[in-house]
Structure formats: C-alpha cells, structure tokens
N, C-alpha and C positions, 0 to 999 in steps of 0.2 A: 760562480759567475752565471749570471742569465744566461739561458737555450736560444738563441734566433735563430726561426725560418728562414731556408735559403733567401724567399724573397724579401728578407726585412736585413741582410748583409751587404753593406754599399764599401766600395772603396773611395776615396775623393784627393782629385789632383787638379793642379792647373798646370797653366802650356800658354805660353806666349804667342801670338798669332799677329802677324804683322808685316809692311814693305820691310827692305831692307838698302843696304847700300853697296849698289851693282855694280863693280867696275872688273875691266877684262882687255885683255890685248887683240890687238888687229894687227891680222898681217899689212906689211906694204913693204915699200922699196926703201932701201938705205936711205937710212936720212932722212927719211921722210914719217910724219905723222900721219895715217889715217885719222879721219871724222869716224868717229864710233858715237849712238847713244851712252848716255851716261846715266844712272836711276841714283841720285845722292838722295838720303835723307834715310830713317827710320821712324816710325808710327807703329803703334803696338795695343793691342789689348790682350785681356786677358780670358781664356778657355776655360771655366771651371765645368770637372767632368765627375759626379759620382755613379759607378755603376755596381752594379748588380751581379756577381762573375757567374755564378750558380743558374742564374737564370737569364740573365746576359740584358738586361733591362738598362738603358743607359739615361741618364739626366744632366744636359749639357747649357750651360749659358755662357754666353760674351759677356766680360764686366772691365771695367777700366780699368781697375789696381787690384795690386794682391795686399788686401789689407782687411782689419774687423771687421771696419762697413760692407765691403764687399761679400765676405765670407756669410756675415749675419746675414744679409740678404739672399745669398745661396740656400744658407740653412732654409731661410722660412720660407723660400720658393720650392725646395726639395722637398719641405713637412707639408706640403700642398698633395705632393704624390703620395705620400705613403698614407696608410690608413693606422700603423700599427705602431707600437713603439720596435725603433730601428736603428742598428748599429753601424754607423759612421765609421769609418777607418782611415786617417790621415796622418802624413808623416807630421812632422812637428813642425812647422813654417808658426812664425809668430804670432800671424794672423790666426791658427786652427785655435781656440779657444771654447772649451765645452762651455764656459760662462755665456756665450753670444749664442747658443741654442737654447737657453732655460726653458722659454716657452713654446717648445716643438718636440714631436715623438721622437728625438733623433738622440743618441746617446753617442757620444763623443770618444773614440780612444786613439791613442796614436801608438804605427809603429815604430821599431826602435829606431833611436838617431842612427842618419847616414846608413839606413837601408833602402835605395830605393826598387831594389832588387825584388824585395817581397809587396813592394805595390801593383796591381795589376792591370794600375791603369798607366804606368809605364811603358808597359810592353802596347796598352792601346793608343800610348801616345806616339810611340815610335812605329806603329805600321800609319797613323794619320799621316805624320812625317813623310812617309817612301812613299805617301800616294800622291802627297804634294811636291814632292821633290822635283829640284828645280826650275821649280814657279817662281816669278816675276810679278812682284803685284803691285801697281801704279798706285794704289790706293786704302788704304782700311777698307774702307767697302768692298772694294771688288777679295780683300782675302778674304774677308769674312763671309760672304757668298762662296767662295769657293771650297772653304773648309765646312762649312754648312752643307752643298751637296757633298760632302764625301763623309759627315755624319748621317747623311739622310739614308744611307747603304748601312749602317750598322744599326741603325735607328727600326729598320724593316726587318732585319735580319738577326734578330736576337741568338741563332746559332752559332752567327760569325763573334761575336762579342765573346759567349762562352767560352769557344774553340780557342779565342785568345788569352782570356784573362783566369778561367778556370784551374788556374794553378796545383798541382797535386796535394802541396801541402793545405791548401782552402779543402777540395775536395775529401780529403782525408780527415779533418778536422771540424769540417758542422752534421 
C-alpha cells in the first residue's frame, strides 16, 4: 500500500444540519391549556466534512442530499484543496463511490461496515452537536449560519481539530 503524508490523510463524513419539530409542556392550572409557541416542521441539509486529523485541516460544505451527485461534487471541490495525490477515508454510505473521484488526486477507501467508532470525524461531529445543543432554528438559513460560526472556531484553530480527531490508532499507524 501507498505512503501518505500526514497532510494528504482525510477522513469524510456527513451530519444533517437542520429546524426541527419543537413541541414542550407549559405549566398552568387544572384544566386549563396554556398558549405555548409551537416550531412544527423539519428542513434539513446536508454537512459534508473531510478533515485532516494529523494536522487538523478541515474542508467543510452544505449540500442538499447524501447522494453521487452530491458526494462527486464534494470530491472535486476537495481536489481543489489538495495539491497531491490524497487518501480519502469514508465509511461505506452508498453514495462513497471511488468511481465518482476518477478525475481527482483523491483515492477512495472505506472503513469497515458499522464502525463509526474509528472515524474521526464522529467524534468532530459530536462536539459540533454539544456546541449547538439545544438551539432552536426558525429557519435553514439561520442553522446554517449558526453551524458556520461554530466551524469558523475549528476552521482558525487547527490544534482544536487535532486534539479531537487525532486518534492513537491514526497516530501510530502513518
């Protein structure tokens, strides 16, 4: 198997980013209904993230679906960044297809089914998660701003990115 430099190791995941639908109880008196807001509906896009763990580099877009088109699209926005040829890491979603990379430095493998344990951008999608947590958002737009400033902190701070997804068994093994 081919050598990759730390910085030509990506992992790649997506993460739903969206309103959802908010309903809760209000106190009041016997018998009686309070008037509460009520936020009905769901709106969703889709988060693709490949990063960098070794050097904590991260490449993030909003896309509508998790589907080829999509994914294609990711790739050859991601072979934009790299200059070298560059190993791709994704679990096996039906969309990840090494065929929809042909023409980009990006070489395609996936890890093994139903581990998401060993992706590391897992573990970056679940602190995105605890910084958003329980947010309210009226709109796609306004979530997608809001998960944007809170890439914009990992995005500055390539340490924080390491610190998270730098995994032992990665570090031990490039």
């Amino acid at each position: 198997m081919r050598a990759y430099p730390p910085e030509a190791i990506f992992f790649q995941d997506e993460m739903r980013v969206g309103t959802r639908t908010e309903l809760g109880r209000k106190w009041g008196p016997c018998a009686h209904r309070p008037l509460g807001p009520v936020h009905i509906g769901y709106q969703f896009t889709h988060l693709f993230v490949a990063l960098a763990p070794l050097t904590g580099q991260v490449f993030a877009m909003f896309l509508p679906e998790l589907n080829k088109v999509c994914f294609q699209h990711f790739g050859q926005q991601l072979n934009q960044e790299v200059s070298q040829p560059t190993l791709l890491i994704a679990d096996r979603a039906t969309a990840h297809q090494a065929k929809l990379l042909t023409e980009t430095h990006l070489v395609l493998t996936h890890l093994p089914t139903a581990c998401p344990e060993l992706n590391p951008v897992e573990r970056f999608f679940e602190e995105l998660r605890r910084q958003l947590k329980s947010r309210v958002f009226d709109s796609l737009w306004e979530a997608q701003v809001c998960v944007e400033r809170v890439l914009q902190i990992y995005l500055d701070s390539p340490e924080r990115v390491i610190q998270l997804a730098a995994y032992p068994y990665i570090r031990n093994t490039s």
